[in-house]
N, C-alpha and C positions, 0 to 999 in steps of 0.2 A: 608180173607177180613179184611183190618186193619178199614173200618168204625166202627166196633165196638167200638173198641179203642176210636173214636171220641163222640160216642155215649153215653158211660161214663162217657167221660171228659164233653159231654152237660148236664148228668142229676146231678153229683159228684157237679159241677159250680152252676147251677142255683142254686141249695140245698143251698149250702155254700154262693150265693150271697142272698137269699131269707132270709134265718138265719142273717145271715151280716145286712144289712138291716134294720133286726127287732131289733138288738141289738144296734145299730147306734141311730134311731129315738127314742126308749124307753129310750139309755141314754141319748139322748138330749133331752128328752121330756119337758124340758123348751124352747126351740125354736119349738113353736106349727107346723110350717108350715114342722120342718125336723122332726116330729113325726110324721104326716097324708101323709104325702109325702113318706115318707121311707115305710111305712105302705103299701100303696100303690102301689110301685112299688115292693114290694117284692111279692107281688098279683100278677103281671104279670107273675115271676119267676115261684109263684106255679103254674098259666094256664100252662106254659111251660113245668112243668114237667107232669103233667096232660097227655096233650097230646102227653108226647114223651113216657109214657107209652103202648101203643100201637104197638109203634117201638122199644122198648125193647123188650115187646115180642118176634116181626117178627124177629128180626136182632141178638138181644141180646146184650150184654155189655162187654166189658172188660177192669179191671183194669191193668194199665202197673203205671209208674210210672209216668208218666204224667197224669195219674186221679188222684193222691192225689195229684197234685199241689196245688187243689183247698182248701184242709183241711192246706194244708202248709199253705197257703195266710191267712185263716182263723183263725186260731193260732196264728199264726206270731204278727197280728194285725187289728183282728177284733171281737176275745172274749171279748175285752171288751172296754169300749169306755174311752177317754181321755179328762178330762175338761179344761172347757175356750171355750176362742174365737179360739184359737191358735189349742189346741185338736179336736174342732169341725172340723175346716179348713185338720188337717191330718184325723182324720176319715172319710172325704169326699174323698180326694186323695186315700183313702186304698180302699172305695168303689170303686171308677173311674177306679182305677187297674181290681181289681177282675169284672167288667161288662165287661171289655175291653178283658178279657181273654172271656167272655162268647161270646160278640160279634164274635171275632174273629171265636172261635168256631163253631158258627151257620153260619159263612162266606164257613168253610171249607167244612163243614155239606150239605150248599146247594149245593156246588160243586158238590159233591158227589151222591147227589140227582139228580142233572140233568143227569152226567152219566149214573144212572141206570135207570132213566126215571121213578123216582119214585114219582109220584103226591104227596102221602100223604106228605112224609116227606123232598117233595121241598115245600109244603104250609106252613108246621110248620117253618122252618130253613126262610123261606122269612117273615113270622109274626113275629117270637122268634126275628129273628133280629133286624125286625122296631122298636119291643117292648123295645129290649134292647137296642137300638140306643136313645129313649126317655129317658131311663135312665139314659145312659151317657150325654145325654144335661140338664135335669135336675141337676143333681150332677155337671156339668162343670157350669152352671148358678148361684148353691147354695153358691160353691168355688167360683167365681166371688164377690160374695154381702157379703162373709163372708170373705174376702181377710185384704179388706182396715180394717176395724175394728179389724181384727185379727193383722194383721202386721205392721200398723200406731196407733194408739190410743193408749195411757199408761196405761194399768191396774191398 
């Protein structure tokens, strides 16, 4: 059964986006609103991993090479965060990527779930989603209001 596979790549993601996250708001933590904000959504991450512990147990995990996408994405450009208006604005973009992989994942995740007619972890993959769907509008709002200042106004 390749859900495993997926299973992975949900708990590998939310990890790397929750971490992401905290690194993000902490280095900006001169913009109050994307330090309490990131703070907080990375809290959603953790409930998700939380309870997709559960279904590790049941199912189990496995690493293929689409689980470390999420450490790639995380490396790449999210260890550490970039200054300015300009940096804020791409550290928001590297977030919006890596939620959008997690999104997707809990898209596949409930599919999967409804085949086997599995309640619990068609309720998680249907919450994990909402939650991560708030994320990404969030982040798509913050890129929005940090656009113009970043890419019109002269430092």
């Amino acid at each position: 059964m390749h859900l495993v596979t997926y299973i992975g790549l949900a708990h590998h993601s939310e990890q790397t986006l929750a971490e992401s996250l905290r690194v993000i708001g902490d280095g900006h933590a001169s913009q109050p609103d994307v330090l309490h904000t990131c703070h907080t959504l990375a809290g959603f991450s953790d409930g998700h991993l939380a309870r997709l512990a559960p279904i590790v147990a049941r199912y189990g995990e496995q690493g293929h090479g689409e689980v470390e996408e999420p450490e790639r994405l995380h490396a790449a450009g999210l260890a550490q965060v970039r200054s300015g208006p300009v940096g804020l604005l791409r550290d928001l973009q590297d977030l919006h990527v890596l939620a959008t992989l997690v999104l997707t994942t809990w898209t596949v995740i409930n599919q999967a779930a409804q085949g086997l007619r599995d309640h619990e972890l068609l309720t998680l993959a249907g919450e994990a989603g909402g939650e991560t769907s708030r994320q990404l509008s969030w982040l798509n709002t913050r890129m929005k209001t940090a656009a113009p200042q970043a890419l019109i106004v002269a430092t």
